[in-house]
N, C-alpha and C positions, 0 to 999 in steps of 0.2 A: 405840562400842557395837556390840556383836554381837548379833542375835538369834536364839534357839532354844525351840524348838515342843518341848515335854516330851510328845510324845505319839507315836502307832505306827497311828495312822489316818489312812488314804490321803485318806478324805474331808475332813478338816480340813486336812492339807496343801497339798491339794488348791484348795480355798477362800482359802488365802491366797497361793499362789502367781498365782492367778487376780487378786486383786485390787494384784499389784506386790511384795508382800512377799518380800525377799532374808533367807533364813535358813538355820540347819541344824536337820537332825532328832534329837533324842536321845531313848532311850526313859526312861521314868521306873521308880523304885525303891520307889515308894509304896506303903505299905499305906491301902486304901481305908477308910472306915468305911459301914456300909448300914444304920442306923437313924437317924429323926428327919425333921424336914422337909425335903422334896424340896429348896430351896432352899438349905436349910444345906446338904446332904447333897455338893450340885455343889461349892458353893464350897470348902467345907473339901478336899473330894477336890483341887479342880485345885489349889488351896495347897499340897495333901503333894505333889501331881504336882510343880508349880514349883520349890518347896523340895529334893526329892529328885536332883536332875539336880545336877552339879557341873560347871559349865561354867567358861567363863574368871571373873577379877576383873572383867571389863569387860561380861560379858554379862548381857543384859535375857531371863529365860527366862519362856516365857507355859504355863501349865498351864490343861486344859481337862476338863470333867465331864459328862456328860449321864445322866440319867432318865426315867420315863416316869411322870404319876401317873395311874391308872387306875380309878375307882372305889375311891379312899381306897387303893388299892394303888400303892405304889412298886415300878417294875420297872427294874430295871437289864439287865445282860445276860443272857440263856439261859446254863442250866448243860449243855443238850442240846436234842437234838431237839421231846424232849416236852415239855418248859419252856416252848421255845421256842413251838409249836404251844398249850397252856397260855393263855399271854402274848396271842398274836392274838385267839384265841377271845373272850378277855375284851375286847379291844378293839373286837371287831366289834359288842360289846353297849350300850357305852358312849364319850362322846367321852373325851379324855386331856389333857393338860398335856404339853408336853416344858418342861425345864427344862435350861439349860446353865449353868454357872458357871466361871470364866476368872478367874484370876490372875495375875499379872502383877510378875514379882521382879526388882528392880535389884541386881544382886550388889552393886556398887560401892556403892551407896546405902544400900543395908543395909534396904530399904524394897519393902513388896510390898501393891498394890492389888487390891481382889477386885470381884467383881458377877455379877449371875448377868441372864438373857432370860428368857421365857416364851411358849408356842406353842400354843394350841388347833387341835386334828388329831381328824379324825373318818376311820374307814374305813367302806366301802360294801360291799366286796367280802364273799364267802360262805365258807360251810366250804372248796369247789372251790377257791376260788382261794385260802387257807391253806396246804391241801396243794400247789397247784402251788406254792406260793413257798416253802412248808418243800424240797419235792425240788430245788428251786434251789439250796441253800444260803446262800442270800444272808441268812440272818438270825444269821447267826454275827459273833457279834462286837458285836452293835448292841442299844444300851439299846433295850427294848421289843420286841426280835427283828424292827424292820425300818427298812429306810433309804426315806428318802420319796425318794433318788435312782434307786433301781432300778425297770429298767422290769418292775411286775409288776401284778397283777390287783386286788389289794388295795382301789383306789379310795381313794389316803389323801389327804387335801383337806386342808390349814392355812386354818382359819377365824379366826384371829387371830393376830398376830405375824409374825415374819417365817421364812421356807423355810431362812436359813441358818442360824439357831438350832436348829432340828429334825433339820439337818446335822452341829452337832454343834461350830459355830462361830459364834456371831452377828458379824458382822462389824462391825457398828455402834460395841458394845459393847467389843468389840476397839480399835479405833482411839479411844474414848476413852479406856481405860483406859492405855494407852501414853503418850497426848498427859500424863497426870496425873505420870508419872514423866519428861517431857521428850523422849521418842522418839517421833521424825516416821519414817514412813513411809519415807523414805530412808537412814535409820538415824543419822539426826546428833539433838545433843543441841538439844533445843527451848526448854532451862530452864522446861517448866512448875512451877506451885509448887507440887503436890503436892494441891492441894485436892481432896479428895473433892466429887463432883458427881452426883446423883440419889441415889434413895433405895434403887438396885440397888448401887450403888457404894460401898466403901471403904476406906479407906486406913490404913496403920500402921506405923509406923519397927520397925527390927526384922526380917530376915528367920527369926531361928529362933523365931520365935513362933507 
């Protein structure tokens, strides 16, 4: 088995290179969907993510999604600057939800598991330090216009969940989802039996479903 990350973000790469994982990077071909609930919204996305990659017969390709919900608003990424700036404003008023969803496709198998994390993040920081992190750039690219990895003024705290879900990768949730289709860490075959486990997780034969 081979594995590949269906994604084009340094910070998820990142994250699993950190925790051992031997893989390569392919970008994906997905058309996203942006209505509905936050939860659905990850998962279905990192499924077209998964699905969309055309790797070997033999590879295990992992697609990934994240959100932001915000006072009943769902915020994916900035379309600009002003969006962007938009997005924080609203953030500094109220806490948020980050939401990641991760699927996980055994070409061979024919079979692709889904599940999604969840993160409560409150920010502290003011209008000042909006605009210094807008002239950074750093918010290009990232569901809710910011990465809780960059060091900026923001004051962004995770009050529940875990830091690497809000990264954009829960690593937890990753390593089970894998162990359900038989892939260890090492990349050898574990023969798990496929059982769906928690109520974030599930499973279905089939990948063009």
């Amino acid at each position: 088995m081979g594995l590949v990350l269906a994604s084009s973000s340094p910070r998820r790469k990142k994250l699993m290179e950190e925790a051992g994982y031997h893989f390569r990077v392919m970008e994906p071909a997905s058309v996203e969907i942006h209505s509905g609930p936050p939860w659905e919204l990850v998962v279905e996305n990192a499924r077209r993510k998964a699905l969309s990659v055309e790797g070997g017969v033999n590879d295990v390709v992992i697609g990934a999604d994240t959100v932001v919900l915000c006072g009943g608003t769902v915020l994916g990424k900035p379309g600009d600057e002003e969006d962007a700036r938009r997005m924080l404003h609203l953030q500094m008023r109220a806490p948020q939800k980050v939401y990641t969803g991760l699927a996980v496709h055994d070409a061979e198998k024919g079979k692709i598991v889904t599940g999604y994390e969840v993160s409560a993040v409150v920010m502290s920081g003011g209008a000042e330090a909006v605009e210094t992190y807008i002239s950074s750039g750093m918010w290009k690219g990232k569901a809710g216009s910011f990465g809780i990895q960059d060091d900026s003024h923001l004051g962004i705290r995770v009050i529940s969940g875990e830091k690497d879900n809000v990264t954009g990768m829960p690593m937890v949730l990753l390593e089970r989802l894998l162990s359900l289709i038989g892939f260890s860490r090492g990349g050898s075959d574990i023969s798990g039996d496929g059982s769906p486990v928690g109520r974030s997780v599930t499973g279905r034969e089939g990948g063009s479903q």
